[in-house]
matplotlib code that plots the C-alpha trace (Angstrom):
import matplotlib.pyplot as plt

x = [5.0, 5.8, 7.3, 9.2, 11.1, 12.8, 14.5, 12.8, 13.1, 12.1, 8.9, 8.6, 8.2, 5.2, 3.7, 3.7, 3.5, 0.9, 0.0, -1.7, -5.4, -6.4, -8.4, -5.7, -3.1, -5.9, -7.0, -3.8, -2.3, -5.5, -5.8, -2.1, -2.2, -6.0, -4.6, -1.3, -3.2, -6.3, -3.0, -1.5, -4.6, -6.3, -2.7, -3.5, -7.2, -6.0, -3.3, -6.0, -8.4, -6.7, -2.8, -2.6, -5.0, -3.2, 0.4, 1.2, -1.2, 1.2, 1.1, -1.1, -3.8, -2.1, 1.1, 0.2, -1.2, 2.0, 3.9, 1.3, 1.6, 5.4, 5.0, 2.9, 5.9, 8.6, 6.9, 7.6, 11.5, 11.3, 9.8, 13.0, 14.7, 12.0, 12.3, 15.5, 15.8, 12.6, 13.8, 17.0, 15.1, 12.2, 14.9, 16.7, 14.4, 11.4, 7.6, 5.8, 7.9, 8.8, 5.3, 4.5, 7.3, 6.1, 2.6, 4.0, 6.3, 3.2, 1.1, 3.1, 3.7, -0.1, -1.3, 1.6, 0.2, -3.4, -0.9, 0.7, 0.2, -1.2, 1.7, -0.4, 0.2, 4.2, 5.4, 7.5, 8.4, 4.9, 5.2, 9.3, 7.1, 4.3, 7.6, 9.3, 6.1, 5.1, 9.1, 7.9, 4.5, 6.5, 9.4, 6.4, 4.7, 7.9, 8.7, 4.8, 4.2, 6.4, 5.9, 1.9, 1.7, 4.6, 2.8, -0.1, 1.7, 3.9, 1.2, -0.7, -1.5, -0.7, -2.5, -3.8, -0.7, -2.8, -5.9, -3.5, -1.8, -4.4, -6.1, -3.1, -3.5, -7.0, -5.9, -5.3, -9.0, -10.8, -8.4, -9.1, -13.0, -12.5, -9.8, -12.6, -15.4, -13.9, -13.7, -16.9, -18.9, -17.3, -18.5, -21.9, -21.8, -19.4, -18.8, -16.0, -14.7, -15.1, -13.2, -10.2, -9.8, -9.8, -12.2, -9.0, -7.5, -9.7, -9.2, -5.3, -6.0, -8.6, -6.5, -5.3, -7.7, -7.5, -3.7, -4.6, -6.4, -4.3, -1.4, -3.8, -4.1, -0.4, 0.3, -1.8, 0.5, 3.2, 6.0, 5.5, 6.2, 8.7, 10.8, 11.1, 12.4, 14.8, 15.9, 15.9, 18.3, 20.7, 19.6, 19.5, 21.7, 23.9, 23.1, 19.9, 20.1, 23.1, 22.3, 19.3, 21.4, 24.4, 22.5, 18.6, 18.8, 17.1, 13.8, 14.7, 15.0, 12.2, 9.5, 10.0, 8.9, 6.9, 4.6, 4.8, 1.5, 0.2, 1.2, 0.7, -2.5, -3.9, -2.6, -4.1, -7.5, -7.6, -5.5, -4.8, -8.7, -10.0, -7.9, -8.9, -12.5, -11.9, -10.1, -10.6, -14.1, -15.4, -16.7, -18.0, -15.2, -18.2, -19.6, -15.5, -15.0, -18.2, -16.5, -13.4, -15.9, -17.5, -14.2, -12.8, -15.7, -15.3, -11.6, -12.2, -14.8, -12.4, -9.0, -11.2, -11.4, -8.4, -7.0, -9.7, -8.8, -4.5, -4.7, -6.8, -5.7, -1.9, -0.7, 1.3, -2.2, -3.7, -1.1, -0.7, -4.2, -4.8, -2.2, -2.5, -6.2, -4.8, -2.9, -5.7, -7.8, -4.8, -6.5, -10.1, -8.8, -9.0, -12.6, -14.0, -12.9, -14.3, -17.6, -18.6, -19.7, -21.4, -17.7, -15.7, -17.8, -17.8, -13.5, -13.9, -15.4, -13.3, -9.9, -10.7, -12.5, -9.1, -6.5, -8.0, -7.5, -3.8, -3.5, -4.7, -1.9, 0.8, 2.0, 2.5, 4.4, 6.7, 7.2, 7.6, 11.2, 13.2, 14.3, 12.8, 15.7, 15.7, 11.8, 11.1, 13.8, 13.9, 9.8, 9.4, 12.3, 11.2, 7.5, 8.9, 11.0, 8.1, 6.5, 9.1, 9.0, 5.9, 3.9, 5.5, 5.2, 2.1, 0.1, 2.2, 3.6, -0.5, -1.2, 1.3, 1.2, -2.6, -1.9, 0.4, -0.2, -3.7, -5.9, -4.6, -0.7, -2.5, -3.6, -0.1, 1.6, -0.1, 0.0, 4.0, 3.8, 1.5, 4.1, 6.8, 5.1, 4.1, 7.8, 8.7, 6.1, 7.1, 10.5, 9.9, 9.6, 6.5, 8.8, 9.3, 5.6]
y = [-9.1, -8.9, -12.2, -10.7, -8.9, -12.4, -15.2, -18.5, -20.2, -17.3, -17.3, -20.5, -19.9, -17.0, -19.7, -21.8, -19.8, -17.0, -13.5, -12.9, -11.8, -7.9, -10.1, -12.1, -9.5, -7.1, -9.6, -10.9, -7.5, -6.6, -9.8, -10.0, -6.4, -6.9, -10.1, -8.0, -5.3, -6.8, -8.6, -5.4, -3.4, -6.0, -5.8, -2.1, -2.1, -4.6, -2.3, 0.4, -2.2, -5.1, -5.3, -2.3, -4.4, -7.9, -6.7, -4.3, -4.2, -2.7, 0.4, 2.9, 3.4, 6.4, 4.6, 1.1, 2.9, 4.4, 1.3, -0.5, 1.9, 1.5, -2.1, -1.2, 1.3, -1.3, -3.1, -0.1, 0.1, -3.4, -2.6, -1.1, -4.2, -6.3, -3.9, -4.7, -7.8, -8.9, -6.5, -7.6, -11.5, -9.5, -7.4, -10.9, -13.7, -12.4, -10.4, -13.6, -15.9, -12.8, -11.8, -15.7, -15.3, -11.9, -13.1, -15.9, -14.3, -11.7, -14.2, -16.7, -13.5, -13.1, -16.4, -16.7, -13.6, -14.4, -17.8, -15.7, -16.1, -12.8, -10.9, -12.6, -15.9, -15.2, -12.2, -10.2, -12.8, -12.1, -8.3, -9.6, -12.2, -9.6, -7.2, -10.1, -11.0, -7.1, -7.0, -10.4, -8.2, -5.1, -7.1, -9.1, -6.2, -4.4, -6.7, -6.8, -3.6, -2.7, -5.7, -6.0, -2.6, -3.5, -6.7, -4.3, -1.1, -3.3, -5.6, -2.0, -1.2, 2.2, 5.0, 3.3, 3.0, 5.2, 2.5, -0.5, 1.0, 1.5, -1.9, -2.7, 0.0, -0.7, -3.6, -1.4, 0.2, -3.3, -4.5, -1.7, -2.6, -6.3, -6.0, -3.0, -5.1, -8.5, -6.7, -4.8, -8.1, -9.7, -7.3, -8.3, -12.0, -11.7, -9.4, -6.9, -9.1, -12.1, -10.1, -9.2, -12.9, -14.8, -13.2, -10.8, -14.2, -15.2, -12.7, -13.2, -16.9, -16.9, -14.7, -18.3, -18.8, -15.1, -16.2, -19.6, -17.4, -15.0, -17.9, -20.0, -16.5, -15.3, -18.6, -18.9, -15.5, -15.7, -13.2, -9.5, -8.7, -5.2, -8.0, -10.7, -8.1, -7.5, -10.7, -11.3, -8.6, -9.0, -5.6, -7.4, -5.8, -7.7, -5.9, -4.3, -1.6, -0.4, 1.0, 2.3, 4.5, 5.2, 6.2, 7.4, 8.9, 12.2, 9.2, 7.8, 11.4, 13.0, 9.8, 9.5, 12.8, 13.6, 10.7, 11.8, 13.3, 10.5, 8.3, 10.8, 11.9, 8.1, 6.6, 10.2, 9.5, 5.5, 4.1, 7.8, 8.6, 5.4, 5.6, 9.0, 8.0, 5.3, 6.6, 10.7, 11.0, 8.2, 6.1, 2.5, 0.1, -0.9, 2.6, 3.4, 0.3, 1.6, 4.7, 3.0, 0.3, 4.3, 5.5, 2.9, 2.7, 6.1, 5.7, 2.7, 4.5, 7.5, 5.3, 3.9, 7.2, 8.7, 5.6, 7.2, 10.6, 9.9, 9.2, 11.5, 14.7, 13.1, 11.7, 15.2, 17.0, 15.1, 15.0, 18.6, 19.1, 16.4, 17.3, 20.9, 20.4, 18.1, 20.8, 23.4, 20.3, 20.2, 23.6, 21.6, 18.6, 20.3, 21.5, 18.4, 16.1, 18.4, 18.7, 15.1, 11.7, 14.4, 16.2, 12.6, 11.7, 15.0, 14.5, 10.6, 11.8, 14.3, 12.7, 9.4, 11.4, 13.0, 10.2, 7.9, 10.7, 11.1, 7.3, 5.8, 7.5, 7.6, 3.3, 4.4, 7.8, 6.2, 3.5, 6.2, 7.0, 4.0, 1.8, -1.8, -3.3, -1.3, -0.9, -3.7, -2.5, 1.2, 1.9, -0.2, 1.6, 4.8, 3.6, 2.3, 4.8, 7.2, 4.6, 5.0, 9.3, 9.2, 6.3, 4.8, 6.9, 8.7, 7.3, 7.5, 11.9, 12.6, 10.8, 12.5, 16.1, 15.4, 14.3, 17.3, 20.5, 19.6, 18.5, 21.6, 20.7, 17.0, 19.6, 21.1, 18.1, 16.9, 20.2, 20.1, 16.9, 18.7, 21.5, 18.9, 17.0, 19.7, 20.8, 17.6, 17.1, 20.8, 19.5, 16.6, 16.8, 15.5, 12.7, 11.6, 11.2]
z = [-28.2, -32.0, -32.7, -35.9, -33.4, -32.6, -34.3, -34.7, -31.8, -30.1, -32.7, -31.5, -27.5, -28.3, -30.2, -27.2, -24.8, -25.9, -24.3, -21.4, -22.1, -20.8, -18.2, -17.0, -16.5, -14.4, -12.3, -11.4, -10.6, -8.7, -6.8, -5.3, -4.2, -2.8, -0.7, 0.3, 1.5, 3.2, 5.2, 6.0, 6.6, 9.0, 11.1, 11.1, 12.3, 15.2, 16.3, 17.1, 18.0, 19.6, 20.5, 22.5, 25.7, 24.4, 24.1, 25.7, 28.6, 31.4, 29.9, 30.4, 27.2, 25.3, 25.8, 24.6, 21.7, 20.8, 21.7, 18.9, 16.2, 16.8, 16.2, 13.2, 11.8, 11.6, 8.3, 6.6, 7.4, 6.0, 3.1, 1.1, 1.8, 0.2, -2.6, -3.2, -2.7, -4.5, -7.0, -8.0, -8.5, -10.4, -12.4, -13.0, -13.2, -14.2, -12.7, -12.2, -10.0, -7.9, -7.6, -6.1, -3.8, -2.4, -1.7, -0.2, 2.2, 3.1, 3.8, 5.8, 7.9, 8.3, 9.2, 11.9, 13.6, 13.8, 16.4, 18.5, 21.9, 24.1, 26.5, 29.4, 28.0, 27.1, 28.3, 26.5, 23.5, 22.4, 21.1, 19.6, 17.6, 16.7, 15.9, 13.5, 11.0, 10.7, 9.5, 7.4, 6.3, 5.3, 3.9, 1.0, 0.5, -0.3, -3.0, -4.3, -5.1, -7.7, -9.5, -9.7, -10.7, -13.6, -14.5, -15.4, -17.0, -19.1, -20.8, -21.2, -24.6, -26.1, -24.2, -21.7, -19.0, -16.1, -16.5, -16.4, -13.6, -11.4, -11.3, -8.6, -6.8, -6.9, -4.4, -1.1, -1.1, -1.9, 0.9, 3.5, 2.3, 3.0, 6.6, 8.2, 7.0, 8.3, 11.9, 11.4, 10.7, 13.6, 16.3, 14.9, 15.7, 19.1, 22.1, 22.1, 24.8, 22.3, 20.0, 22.5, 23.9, 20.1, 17.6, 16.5, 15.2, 12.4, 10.1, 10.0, 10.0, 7.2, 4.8, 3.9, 1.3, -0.1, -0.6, -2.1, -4.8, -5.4, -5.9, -8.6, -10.6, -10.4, -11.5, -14.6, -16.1, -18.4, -18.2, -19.5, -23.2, -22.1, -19.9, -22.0, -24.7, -22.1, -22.0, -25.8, -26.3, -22.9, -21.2, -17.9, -15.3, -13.1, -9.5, -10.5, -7.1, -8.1, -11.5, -9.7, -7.2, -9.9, -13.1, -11.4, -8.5, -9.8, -10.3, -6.9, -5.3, -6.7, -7.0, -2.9, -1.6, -4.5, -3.0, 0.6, 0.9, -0.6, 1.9, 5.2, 4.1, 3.9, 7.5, 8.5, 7.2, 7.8, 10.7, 12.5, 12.2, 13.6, 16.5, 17.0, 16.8, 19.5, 21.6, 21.6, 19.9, 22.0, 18.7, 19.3, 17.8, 15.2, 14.1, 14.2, 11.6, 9.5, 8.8, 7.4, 4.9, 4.0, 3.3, 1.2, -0.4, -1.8, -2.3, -4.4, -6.8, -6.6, -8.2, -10.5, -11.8, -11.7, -14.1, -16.8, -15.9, -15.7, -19.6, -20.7, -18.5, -17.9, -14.8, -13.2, -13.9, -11.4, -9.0, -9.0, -8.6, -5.7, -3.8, -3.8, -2.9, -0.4, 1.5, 1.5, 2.8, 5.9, 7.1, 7.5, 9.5, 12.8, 13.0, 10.9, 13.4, 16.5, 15.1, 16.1, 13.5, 11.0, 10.5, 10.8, 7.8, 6.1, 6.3, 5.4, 2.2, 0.9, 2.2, 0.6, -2.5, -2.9, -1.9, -4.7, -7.3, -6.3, -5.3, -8.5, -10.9, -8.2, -9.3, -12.9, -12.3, -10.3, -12.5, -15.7, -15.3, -14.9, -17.9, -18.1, -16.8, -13.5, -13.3, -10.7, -8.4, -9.3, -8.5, -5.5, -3.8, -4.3, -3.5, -0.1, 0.9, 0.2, 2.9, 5.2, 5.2, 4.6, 6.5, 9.1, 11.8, 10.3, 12.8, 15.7, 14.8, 14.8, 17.5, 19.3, 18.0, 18.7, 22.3, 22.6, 20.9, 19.4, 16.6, 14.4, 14.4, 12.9, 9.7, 9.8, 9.3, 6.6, 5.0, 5.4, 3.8, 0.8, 0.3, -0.3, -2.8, -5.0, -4.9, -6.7, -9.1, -10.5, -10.3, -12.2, -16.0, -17.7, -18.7, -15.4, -14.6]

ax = plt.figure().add_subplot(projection="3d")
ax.plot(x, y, z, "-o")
ax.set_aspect("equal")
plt.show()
């Protein structure tokens, strides 16, 4: 921020209030998103793992399995409306003091989980309860997103908007890393019984202290120079969704299914595959859980990347190319998987390889198009309704089309969900990305 651009008491406040350092603004956007993810992604690994025996036990296996990926769908019907509500306050008030309310409301929702009684112990109120804090999960993580990865692209300097804008996104692989570890560790020290009756509880409980940190950084930022300008010169909007869907819903339209494949093709190769390696492949829950720390591993390494590679090659360059790889990849899925832990690997590698390429770009090409006053709200709708087409019954339509027609329809799908993509980001003008 240029304090000429202000008068002097607006001199005055940089003054006292200076900038936030390169460090800062990285780690703060990289430690919500890690803590919001590592909350979702652990609720993930126990769907497969641990809520299908503990509630929904009456069903048989296949059914409970469904029944728990259902559960696991509804945070991301809840996501829009954190969008938009921790929009609006993030288009209003300001990044920061949204950003601690999000983590908060994600974490509360965590913690409250890992106290829920079994079915056994409550009947039926226990899967309403488990229903409610996934809404709570998908309702913080809806208003998270788009404002970590705007805390990072708006303190970015010049040239350097793709590697600012994937240090939060950076967040969801260190989280898988940390939730599949957590579990992966566990099985080492307890029985699987162990793990069933009350291990399952200590990872939801302990994300406590992740939360603690993440609060102490969020809370050591000041407010992003592109907002504050906003608020020097009155560009605030009043009702910040409805400028969204009246002036940018080309952005809206476009941003959503352009990251559909991005969102299929991961919950195919995390929460889909280690369900598939459980419960179809035969996989021990730990060897299952080793392949997930392998996978986020490489789709770390592979966002890391793609930030170097979004502002040297551009952003739509990458995405074209990752997602048209990504559909030929769709005709691989089928025989990969069949060919036992040698071909799970094999599709571990290049699906993660590939999902951190298109994954690391995707925060700051949604973000592009919408005006700073809109930003907040405009980017974390479309990022969650992209979740909502794209994720939320990912799991559940594979398992499914697996169950019913075989692994090849599995390929198909995500290949449907390829096709679409790539239809939008040759929409989109280079603008818009």
């Amino acid at each position: 921020m240029d304090a000429t651009n202000f008068g002097p008491a607006g001199a005055a406040a940089v003054r006292r209030k200076p900038l936030n350092s390169p460090a800062q603004v990285l780690l703060a956007s990289l430690i919500g998103t890690t803590v919001e993810f590592f909350d979702f992604y652990v609720y993930a690994t126990a769907a497969v793992l641990v809520f299908p025996t503990l509630f929904f036990p009456n069903n048989d296996p296949m059914t409970a399995l469904l029944a728990s990926f259902a559960t696991f769908s509804i945070a991301f019907f809840a996501r829009p409306f954190g969008a938009i509500i921790f929009g609006h306050f993030g288009d209003r008030v300001g990044r920061k003091t949204t950003l601690v309310a999000a983590l908060l409301t994600m974490g509360i929702s965590t913690v409250v989980i890992g106290l829920i009684p079994s079915y056994q112990q409550i009947g039926v109120i226990a899967p309403l309860l488990l229903a409610l804090c996934r809404f709570g999960q998908g309702f913080g993580l809806g208003g998270e997103w788009g404002g970590a990865v705007l805390l990072a692209t708006e303190n970015a300097p010049d040239g350097q908007r793709s590697w600012y804008g994937m240090f939060p996104q950076l967040g969801a692989p260190v989280g898988l890393f940390l939730a599949s570890g957590v579990f992966w560790i566990l099985l080492h020290f307890m029985s699987q019984d162990a793990l069933l009756a009350w291990g399952w509880r200590i990872p939801f409980i302990a994300s406590i202290v992740l939360i603690a940190i993440g609060l102490w950084v969020r809370l050591s930022i000041t407010e992003t120079p592109e907002f504050q300008r906003a608020i020097d010169k009155a560009e605030r909007v009043a009702v910040p969704v409805l400028d969204v869907f009246r002036y940018h819903k080309r952005s809206l339209l476009i941003g959503t299914f352009m990251a559909l494949v991005t969102f299929v093709a991961f919950y195919i190769c995390t929460a889909y595959l280690l369900s598939y390696n459980v419960k179809v492949a035969g996989v021990s829950f730990r060897d299952a859980l080793l392949v997930q720390v392998y996978g986020s591993t490489l789709f770390g390494l592979s966002t890391i990347a793609a930030g170097k590679l979004g502002d040297r090659f551009g952003r739509r360059t990458l995405l074209l190319a990752s997602t048209i790889i990504f559909g030929l990849f769709s005709f691989a899925l089928a025989p990969l998987l069949a060919a036992g832990l040698l071909g799970i690997y094999v599709f571990t590698t290049v699906g993660m390889l590939l999902f951190g390429m298109n994954y690391g770009v995707i925060g700051a090409a949604l973000a592009a198009p919408f005006p700073t006053r809109v930003r907040y709200t405009g980017s974390s709708i479309t990022f969650n309704l992209a979740g909502i087409f794209g994720a939320s019954l990912a799991p559940y339509i594979a398992t499914w089309l697996q169950a019913n027609y075989g692994m090849s329809y599995v390929g198909y799908y995500q290949l449907a969900a390829a096709a679409v993509s790539l239809l939008c980001i040759l929409a989109a003008r280079k603008a818009e990305i």
